[in-house]
N, C-alpha and C positions, 0 to 999 in steps of 0.2 A: 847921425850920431846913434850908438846902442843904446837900446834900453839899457838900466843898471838894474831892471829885475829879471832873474833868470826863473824861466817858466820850467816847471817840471812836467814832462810829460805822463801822461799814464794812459796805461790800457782799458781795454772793456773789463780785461779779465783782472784786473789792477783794482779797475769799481763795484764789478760785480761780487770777486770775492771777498773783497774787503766788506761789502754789505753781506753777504752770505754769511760770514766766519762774524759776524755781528750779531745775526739770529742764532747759530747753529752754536755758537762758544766754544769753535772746536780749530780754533789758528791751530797751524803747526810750526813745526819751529823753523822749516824752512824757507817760508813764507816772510815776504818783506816786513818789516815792522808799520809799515803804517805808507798814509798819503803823504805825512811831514816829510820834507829830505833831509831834515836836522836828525831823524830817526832812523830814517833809512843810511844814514852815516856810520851807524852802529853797525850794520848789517856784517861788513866786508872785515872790518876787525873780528869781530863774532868769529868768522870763519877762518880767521890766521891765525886765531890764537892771543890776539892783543884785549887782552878781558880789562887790563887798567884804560885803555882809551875806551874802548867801546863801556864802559862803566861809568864813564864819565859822558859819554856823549848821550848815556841811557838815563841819566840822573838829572842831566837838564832837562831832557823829555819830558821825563815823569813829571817833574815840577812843576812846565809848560800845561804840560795832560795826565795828570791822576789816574784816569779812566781809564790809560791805554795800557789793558793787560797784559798785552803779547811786549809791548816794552814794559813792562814789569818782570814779565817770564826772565824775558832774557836778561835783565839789569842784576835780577836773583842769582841767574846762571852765572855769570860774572864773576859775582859776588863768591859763589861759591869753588870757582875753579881758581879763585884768586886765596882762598882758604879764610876768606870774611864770613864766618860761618853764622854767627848772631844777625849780621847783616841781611845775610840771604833768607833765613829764616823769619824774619822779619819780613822782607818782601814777598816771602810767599804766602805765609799766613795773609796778606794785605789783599792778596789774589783770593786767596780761599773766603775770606769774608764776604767776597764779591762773587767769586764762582764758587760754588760748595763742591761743585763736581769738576776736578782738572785733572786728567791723569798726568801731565806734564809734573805740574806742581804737586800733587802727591808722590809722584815718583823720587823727586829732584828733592822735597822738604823732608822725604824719610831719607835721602842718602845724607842731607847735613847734620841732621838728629843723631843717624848711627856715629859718624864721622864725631861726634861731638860724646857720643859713647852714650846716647838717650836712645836706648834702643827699645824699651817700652814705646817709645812717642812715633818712633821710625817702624817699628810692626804697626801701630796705631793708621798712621800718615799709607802703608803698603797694603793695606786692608780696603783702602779704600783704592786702592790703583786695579780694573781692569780694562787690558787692552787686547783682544785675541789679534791684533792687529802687528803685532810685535812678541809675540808666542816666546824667544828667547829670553826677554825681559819677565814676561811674565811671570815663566817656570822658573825663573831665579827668585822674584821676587815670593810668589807661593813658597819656595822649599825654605825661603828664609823665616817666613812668618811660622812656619810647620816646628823648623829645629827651635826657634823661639818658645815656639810654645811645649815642647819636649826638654826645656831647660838646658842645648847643648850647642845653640848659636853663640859666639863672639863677635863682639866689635868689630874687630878686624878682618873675622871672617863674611859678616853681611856688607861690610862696604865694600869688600874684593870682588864678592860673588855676583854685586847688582854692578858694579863698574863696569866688569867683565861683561857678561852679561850686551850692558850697555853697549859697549865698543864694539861684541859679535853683533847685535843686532844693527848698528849701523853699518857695517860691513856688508852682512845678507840685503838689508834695504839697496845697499850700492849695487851690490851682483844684480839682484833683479830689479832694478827702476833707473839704475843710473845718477840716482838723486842722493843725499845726503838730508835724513831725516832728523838723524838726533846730533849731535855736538860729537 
């Protein structure tokens, strides 16, 4: 007769960097959500585009594990591509309390802020984002804080520019690694 518990397997590199990105506070987003497989269920949605399952598979998580930031990241992400804007903002600030320094959630908390037309709080939230590691993002993100502060940024125009932005740099990350970095 089978077991009825199903063993989830994992790697060195599964343990290793799951302790590593524990010290280091630096998950990325492509990076599994965790050791849970109730967590790792989110994952695959995340990446089709299903933000209301993967939002709900992310919210029992969190429930289960508070602590687990990177299923916070993304339950935020979710939240915000699902247009739950207070929602998402809420979840990141819940991050930032915990990690003061995330360029993820700085990044992602000023696009809901501008989207929400708080673009005070969204230059605030992009002041604190640097990545030279993503140079497209960046320089969108700089020229937006720059036009802000020359009195000639919109709304509409900062969350075009950092979307934008967003979508070439995941593109260039594709060309050279092969890999899917940002959403």
């Amino acid at each position: 007769m089978a077991s009825p518990i199903r063993r989830q397997k994992y790697t060195r590199r599964d343990f290793l960097f799951g302790i590593l990105n524990r010290f280091r506070r630096d998950d990325s987003w492509a990076e599994d959500t965790g050791f849970d497989p109730s967590s790792r269920e989110a994952d695959p949605h995340l990446r089709s585009g299903d933000y209301p399952r993967a939002a709900e598979i992310l919210r029992q998580h969190v429930a289960k594990s508070p602590d687990n930031l990177q299923a916070r990241q993304k339950l935020a992400y979710s939240y915000l591509q699902q247009g739950e804007l207070e929602s998402s903002i809420e979840e990141f600030r819940t991050i930032l309390r915990q990690r003061h320094q995330d360029n993820f959630t700085n990044l992602y908390l000023g696009l809901a802020l501008a989207k929400q037309g708080r673009t005070d709080q969204a230059v605030a939230c992009w002041r604190e984002y640097f990545n030279i590691n993503h140079p497209a993002i960046q320089r969108a993100v700089n020229l937006q804080i720059s036009l802000h502060e020359a009195g000639v940024a919109t709304q509409e125009d900062m969350v075009d520019s950092v979307e934008d932005a967003i979508q070439e740099q995941s593109r260039l990350n594709q060309e050279q690694e092969g890999e899917e970095e940002f959403p």
